[in-house]
Every structure is written in structure tokens, then in C-alpha cells.
C-alpha positions in Angstrom: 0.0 0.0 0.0 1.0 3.4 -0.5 3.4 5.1 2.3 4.7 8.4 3.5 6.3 8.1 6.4 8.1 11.2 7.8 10.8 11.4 10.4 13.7 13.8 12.0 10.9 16.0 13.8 11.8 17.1 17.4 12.7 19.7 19.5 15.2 22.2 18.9 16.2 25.5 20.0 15.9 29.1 17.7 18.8 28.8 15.8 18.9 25.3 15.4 18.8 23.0 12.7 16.5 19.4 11.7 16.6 17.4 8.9 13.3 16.1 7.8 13.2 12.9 5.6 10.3 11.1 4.1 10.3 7.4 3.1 7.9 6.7 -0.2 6.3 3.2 -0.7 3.6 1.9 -3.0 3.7 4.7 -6.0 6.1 5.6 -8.6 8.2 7.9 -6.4 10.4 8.8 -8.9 7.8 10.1 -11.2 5.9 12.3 -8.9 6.2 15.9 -7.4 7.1 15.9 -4.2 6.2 19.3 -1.7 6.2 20.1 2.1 3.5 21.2 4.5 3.4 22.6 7.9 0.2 23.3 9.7 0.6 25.3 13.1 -2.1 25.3 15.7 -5.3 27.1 14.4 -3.7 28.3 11.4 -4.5 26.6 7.6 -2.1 23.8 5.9 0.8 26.4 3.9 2.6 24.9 1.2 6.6 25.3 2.6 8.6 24.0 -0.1 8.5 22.0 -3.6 10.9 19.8 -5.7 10.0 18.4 -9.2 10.2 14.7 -10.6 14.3 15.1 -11.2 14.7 17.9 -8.4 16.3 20.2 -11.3 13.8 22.9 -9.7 12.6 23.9 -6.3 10.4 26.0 -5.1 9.9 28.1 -2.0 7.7 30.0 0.9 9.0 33.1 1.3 8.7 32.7 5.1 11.6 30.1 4.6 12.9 30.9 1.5 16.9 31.1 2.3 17.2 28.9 5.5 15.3 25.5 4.1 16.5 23.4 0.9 14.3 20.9 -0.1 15.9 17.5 -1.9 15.2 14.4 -3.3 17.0 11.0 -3.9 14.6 9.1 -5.7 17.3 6.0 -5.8 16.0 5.9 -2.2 12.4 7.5 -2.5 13.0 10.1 -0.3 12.5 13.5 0.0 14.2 15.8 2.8 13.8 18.8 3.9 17.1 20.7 5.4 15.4 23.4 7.9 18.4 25.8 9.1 18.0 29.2 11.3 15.0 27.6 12.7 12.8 30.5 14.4 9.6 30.1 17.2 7.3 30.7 14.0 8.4 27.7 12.0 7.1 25.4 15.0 4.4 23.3 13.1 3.3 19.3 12.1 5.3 19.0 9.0 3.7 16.8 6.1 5.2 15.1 3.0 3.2 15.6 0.0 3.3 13.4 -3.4 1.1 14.2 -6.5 1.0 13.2 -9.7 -1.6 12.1 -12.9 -4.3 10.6 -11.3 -3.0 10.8 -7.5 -2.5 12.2 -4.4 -1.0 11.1 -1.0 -0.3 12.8 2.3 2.3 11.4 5.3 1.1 11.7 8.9 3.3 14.5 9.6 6.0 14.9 12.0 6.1 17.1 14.9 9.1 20.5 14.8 9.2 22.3 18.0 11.3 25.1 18.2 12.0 26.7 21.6 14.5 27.4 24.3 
């Protein structure tokens, strides 16, 4: 069946750093878009970042545009998500998105804290 199954949430301090990674089963991973979510508390789902089928392209938030690269190894069927400079603001579930023709699947979403 089909899986998204993020990890490398936590806690961290402003400043900080986490590496997010998410694990694709079940689909054609190397054929699909791959983005990142964050929902905060009582604020809607934004899109944070993007990566196309051959991550030759990227696309950002401007809220994190500069201190987050988004990559892909789709030998592994994973995409990450390097989140530097890591402020109160960015604390949020974090969610792996895949689309493509005909599909789309969400993770579960991993937990980022960030405070001292």
C-alpha cells in the first residue's frame, strides 16, 4: 500500500537545525512531485517548499525561502527537507506531499518544535 512516512521532527532551539526525511512506498516515487507542508495550531495547511520529478527545480515559501532546501534522492524514494536558522514561527506538524496524474498522497506528519 501506498506510504509516506516522515521522520527527524523534534525539538530544537531558535537557531537550530533538523533534517526532515520522508520514506515513499507503494507509488512511482520517482515520477511524482514531491512538496512540504506545515500546519501550526489554528492556522490553515501552507505549502513550505517543492521539488520536481528530477529535483532540477525547487520552489519556495518566502517565510523560509533562504534557511530550508528541499531535496530528493529518488534512488531511495526520499525527499528531505534541510530546515536551518530555525525561528519560534516555523514550530508546526510538518507533512510530505506526493502528486501526480491521477493521484495524491499525504504522510502523517512529523512534529518541529522550536524553543529554548
Amino acid at each position: 500500500q501506498v506510504q509516506l512516512v516522515e521522520s527527524g521532527g523534534g525539538l530544537v532551539k531558535p537557531g537550530g537545525s533538523l533534517r526532515l526525511s520522508c520514506a515513499a512506498s507503494g507509488f512511482t516515487f520517482s515520477s511524482s512531485i514531491m512538496r512540504w507542508y506545515r500546519q501550526a495550531p489554528g492556522k490553515e495547511r501552507e505549502l513550505v517548499a517543492g521539488i520536481t520529478v528530477t529535483g532540477d527545480s525547487t520552489s519556495y515559501a518566502d517565510s523560509v525561502r533562504g534557511r530550508f532546501t528541499i531535496s530528493r534522492d529518488n534512488a531511495k524514494n526520499t525527499v528531505y527537507l534541510q530546515m536551518n536558522s530555525l525561528k519560534p514561527e516555523d514550530m508546526a506538524v510538518y507533512y510530505c506531499y506526493a502528486f501526480g496524474f491521477g493521484y495524491q498522497y499525504w504522510g502523517q506528519g512529523t512534529q518541529v518544535t522550536v524553543s529554548s
